[in-house]
C-alpha positions as CSV (number, residue, x, y, z in Angstrom):
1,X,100.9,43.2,-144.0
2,X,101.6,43.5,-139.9
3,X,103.2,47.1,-140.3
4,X,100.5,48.9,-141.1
5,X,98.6,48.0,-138.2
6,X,101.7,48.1,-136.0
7,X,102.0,51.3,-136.6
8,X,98.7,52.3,-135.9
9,X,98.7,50.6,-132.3
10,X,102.5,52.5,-131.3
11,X,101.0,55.9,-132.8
12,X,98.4,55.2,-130.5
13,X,100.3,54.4,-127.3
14,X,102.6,57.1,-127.8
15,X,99.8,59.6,-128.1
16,X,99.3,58.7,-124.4
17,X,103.0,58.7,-123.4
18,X,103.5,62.4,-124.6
19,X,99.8,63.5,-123.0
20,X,100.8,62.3,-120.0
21,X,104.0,64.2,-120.1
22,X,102.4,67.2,-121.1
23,X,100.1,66.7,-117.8
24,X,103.6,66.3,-115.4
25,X,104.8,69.2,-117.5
26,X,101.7,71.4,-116.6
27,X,102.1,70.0,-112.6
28,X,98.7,68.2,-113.2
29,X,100.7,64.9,-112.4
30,X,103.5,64.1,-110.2
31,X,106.7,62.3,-110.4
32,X,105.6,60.0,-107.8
33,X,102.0,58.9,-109.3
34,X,104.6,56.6,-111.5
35,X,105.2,54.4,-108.3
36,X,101.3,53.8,-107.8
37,X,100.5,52.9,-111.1
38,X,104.1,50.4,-111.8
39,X,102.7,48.5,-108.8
40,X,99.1,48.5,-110.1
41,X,100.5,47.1,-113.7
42,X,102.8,44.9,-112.1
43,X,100.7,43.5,-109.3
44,X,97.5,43.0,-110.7
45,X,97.2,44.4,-114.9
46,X,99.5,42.2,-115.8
47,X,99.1,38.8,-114.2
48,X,95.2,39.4,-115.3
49,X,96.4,39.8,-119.1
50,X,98.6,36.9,-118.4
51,X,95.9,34.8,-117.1
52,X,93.1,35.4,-119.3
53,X,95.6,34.7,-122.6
54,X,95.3,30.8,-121.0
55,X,91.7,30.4,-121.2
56,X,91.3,29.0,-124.3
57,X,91.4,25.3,-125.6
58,X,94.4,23.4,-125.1
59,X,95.6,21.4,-128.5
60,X,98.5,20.2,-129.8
61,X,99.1,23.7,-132.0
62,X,98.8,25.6,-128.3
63,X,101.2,23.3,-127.0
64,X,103.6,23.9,-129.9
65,X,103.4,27.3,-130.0
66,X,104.1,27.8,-126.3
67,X,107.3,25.3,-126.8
68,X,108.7,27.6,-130.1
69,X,108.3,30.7,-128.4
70,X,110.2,29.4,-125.0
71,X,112.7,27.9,-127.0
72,X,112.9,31.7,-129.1
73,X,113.2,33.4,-126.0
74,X,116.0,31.2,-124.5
75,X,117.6,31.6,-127.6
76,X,117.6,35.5,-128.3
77,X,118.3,36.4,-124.4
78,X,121.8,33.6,-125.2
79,X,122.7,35.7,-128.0
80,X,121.7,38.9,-126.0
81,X,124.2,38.0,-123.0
82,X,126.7,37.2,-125.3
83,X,126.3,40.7,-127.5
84,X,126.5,42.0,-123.7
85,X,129.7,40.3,-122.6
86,X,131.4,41.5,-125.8
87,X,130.4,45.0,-125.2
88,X,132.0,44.3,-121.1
89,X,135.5,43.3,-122.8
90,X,135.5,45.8,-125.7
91,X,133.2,48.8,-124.6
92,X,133.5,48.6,-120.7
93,X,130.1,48.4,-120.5
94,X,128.4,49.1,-117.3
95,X,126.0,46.7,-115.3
96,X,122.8,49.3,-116.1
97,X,124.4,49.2,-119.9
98,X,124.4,45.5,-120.1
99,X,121.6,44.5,-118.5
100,X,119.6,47.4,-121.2
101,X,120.7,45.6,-124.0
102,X,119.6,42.2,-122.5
103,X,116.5,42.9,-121.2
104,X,113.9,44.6,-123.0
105,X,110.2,45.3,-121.8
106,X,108.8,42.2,-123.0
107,X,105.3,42.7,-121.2
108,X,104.0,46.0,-120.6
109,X,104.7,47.2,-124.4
110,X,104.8,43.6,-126.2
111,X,101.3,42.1,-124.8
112,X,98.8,44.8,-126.5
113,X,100.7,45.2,-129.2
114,X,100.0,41.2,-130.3
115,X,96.5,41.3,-129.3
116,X,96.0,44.5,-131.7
117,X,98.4,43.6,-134.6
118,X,97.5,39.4,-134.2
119,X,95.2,38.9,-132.7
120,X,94.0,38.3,-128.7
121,X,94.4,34.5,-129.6
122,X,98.3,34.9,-129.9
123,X,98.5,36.9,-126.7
124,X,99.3,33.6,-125.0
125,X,102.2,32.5,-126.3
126,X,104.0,35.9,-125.0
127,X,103.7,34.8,-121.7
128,X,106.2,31.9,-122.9
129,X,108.7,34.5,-123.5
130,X,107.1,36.6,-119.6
131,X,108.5,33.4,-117.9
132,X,112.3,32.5,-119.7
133,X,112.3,36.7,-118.8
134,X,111.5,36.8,-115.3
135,X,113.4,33.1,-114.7
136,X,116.9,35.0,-116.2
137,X,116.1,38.8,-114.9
138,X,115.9,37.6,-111.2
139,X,118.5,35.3,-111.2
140,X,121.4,36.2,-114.1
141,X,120.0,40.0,-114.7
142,X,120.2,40.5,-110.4
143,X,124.2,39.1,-110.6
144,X,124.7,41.9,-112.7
145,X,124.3,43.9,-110.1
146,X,125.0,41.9,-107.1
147,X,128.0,39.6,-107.1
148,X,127.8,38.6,-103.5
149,X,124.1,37.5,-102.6
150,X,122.7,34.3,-103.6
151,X,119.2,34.8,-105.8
152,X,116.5,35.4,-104.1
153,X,114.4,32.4,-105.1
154,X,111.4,33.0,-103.2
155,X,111.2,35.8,-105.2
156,X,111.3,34.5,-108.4
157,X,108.9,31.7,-107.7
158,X,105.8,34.8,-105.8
159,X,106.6,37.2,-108.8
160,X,103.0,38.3,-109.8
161,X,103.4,37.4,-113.7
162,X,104.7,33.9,-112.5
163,X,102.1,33.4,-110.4
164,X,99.8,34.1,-113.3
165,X,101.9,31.6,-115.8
166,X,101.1,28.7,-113.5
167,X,97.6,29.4,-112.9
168,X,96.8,30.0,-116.5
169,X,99.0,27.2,-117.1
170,X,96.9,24.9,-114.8
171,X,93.6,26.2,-116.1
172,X,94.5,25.2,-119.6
173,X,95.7,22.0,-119.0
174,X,92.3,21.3,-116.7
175,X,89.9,23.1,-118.8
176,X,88.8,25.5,-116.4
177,X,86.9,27.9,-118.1
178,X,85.8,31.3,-115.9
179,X,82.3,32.1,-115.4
180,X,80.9,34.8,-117.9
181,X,81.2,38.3,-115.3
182,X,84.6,36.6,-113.7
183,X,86.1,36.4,-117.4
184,X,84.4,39.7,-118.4
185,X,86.3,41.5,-115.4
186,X,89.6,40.1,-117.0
187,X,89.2,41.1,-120.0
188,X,88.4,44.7,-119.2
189,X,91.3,44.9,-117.1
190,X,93.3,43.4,-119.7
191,X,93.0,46.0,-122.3
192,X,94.7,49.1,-119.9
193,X,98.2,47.5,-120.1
194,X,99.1,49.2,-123.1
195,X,97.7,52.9,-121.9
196,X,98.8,52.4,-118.7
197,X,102.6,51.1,-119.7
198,X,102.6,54.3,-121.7
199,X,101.0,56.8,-118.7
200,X,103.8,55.4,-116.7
201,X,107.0,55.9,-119.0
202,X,105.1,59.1,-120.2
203,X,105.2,60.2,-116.5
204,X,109.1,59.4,-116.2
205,X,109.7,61.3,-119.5
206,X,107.9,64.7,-118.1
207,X,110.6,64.1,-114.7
208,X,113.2,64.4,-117.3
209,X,114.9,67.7,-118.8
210,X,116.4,68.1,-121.9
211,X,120.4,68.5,-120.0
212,X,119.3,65.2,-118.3
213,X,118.4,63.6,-121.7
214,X,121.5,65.1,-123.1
215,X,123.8,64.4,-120.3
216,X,124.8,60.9,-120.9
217,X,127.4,60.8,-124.0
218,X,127.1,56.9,-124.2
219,X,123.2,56.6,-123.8
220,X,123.1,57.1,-127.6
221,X,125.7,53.9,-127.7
222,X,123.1,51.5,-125.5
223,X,120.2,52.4,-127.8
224,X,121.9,52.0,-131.1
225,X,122.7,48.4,-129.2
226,X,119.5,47.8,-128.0
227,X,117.5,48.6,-130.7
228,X,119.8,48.4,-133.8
229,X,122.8,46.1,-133.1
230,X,120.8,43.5,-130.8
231,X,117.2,43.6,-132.3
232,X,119.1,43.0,-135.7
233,X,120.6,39.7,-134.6
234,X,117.3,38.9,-133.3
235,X,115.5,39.3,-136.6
236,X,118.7,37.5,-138.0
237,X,118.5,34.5,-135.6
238,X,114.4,34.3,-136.6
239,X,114.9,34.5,-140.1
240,X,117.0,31.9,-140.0
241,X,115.2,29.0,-137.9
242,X,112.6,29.7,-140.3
243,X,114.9,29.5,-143.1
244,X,116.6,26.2,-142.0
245,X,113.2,24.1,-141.0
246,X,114.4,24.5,-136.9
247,X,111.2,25.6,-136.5
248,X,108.1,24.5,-139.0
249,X,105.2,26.5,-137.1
250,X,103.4,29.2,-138.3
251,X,105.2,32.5,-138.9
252,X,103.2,34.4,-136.1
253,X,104.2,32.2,-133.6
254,X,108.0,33.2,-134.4
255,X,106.9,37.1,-134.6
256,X,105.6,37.1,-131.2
257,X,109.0,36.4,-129.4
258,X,110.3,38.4,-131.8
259,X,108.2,42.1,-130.7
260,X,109.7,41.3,-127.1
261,X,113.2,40.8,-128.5
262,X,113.2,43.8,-130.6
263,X,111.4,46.0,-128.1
264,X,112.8,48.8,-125.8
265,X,114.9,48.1,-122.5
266,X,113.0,47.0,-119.6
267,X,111.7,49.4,-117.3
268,X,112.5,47.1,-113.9
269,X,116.7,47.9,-114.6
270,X,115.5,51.0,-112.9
271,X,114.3,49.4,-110.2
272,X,117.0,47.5,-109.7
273,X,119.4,49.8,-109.7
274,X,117.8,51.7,-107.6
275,X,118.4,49.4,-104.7
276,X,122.2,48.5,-105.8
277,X,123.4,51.9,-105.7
278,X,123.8,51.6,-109.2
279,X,122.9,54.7,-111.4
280,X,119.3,54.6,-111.5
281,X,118.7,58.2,-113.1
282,X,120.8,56.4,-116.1
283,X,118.7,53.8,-116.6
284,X,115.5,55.8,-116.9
285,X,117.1,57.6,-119.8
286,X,117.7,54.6,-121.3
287,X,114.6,53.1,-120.9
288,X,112.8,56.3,-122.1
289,X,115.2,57.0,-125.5
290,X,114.7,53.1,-126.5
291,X,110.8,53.9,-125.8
292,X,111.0,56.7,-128.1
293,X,113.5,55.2,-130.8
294,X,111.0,51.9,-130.6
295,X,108.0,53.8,-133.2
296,X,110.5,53.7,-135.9
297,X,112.5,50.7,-135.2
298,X,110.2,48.5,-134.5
299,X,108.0,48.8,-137.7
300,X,111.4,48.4,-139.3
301,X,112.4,45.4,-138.3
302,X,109.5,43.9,-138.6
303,X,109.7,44.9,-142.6
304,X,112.8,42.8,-142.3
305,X,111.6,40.3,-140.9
306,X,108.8,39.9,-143.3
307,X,110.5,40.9,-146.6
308,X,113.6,38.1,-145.7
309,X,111.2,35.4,-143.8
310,X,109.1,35.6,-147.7
């Protein structure tokens, strides 16, 4: 039973978030320690987590595995753009609305979550879903926004978590295997991505009143999207390529895409908007009310999951 411990490990994280808002609330903290610590998760946290998931034996399984949980994420961020183009025609979604119920924080929240609920073994085959994420956020996800400048490929290709992908990749397929204190040091940094993902949102939810909370009528819309309309077809679209024989793997191998699918809008729409001029304040309230909503959602789509995958 994965929900039990699932819940365990988001009670946990979000016993961080809300002390470290209680520390900006009480001026211990500022608003701007957020900035230091995104590009200490981003730039080095994260690519370590990435990297270390890849020491580990390369075998046909491995191989597999990293295949079905590619293919997943291709899949679910197809059915994501499409949920998002309908809501565009119908809904006049906005480019920060769109691009919330697309992307979702696949890394930050995702990666400790599998090594505590799975296992530290399964943490690899995230990174499958890292690289279709960062491949569609910085080229699709940035027309959202921009409709005139070409993607900035370079970019893509010296993205930190990319970077990590192919040197874990290489190391796996070479056998490289760290020394004993150099793989040590990974791991420990490893194991802050959770607390330190939930220190940063935790910070951005202590800059945040109640009237600012409040002051979006259709926020409430993009997280019933997010986390109820979209993470259902997710579960839906798992369930059945299970279901059909699409995919004959083993059933964690499927849930692992699945936690990124289902998990709360990614915190780098903020970023992005912030440097299209688009409303940036907007898409920190949506990042932080899919946060919030994600301790009972998630758990409950999992039971889903589980109760129709048998």
């Amino acid at each position: 039973m994965i929900v039990i411990p699932l819940l365990k490990k988001i009670a946990e994280l979000f016993l961080i978030l809300f002390t470290t808002t209680a520390l900006v609330k009480g001026r211990i903290l500022k608003v701007s320690d957020s900035a230091v610590l995104s590009r200490l998760s981003l730039n080095f946290i994260t690519p370590c987590v990435i990297f270390n998931s890849f020491q580990k034996e390369l075998s046909p399984e491995v191989t597999r595995g990293l295949l079905v949980s590619a293919g997943l994420a291709v899949a679910f961020h197809i059915l994501f753009f499409g949920f998002a183009w309908v809501l565009k025609k119908v809904w006049k979604a906005s480019e920060v609305e769109r691009a919330s119920v697309v992307f979702t924080n696949a890394g930050n929240l995702v990666i400790p979550l599998v090594s505590y609920v799975i296992g530290e073994e399964w943490v690899i085959y995230t990174s499958a879903y890292v690289v279709v994420f960062n491949i569609l956020f910085w080229t699709v996800g940035i027309r959202m926004f921009d409709h005139e400048s070409k993607p900035d490929y370079r970019k893509i290709l010296l993205n930190p978590n990319l970077l990590a992908v192919a040197a874990g990749l290489f190391s796996l397929f070479i056998g490289l295997k760290l020394p004993e204190p150099v793989a040590l040091a990974f791991s420990d940094v490893a194991v802050m991505i959770g607390p330190l993902s939930m220190m940063i949102t935790g910070i951005i939810v202590g800059s945040l009143s109640f009237s600012d909370l409040v002051s979006y009528r259709r926020v409430i819309g993009v997280v019933l999207f997010r986390m109820a309309v979209g993470s259902g077809l997710a579960v839906l679209l798992a369930v059945f390529s299970l279901k059909t024989g699409i995919l004959s793997v083993d059933r964690s191998i499927v849930l692992i895409p699945l936690f990124a699918a289902i998990a709360p809008s990614a915190s780098n729409i903020n970023q992005v908007a912030i440097l299209y001029n688009k409303d940036a304040k907007y898409a920190s309230v949506i990042n932080v009310l899919t946060t919030l909503s994600c301790i009972a959602t998630m758990p409950l789509w999992v039971m889903v999951f589980e109760a129709l995958a048998g």
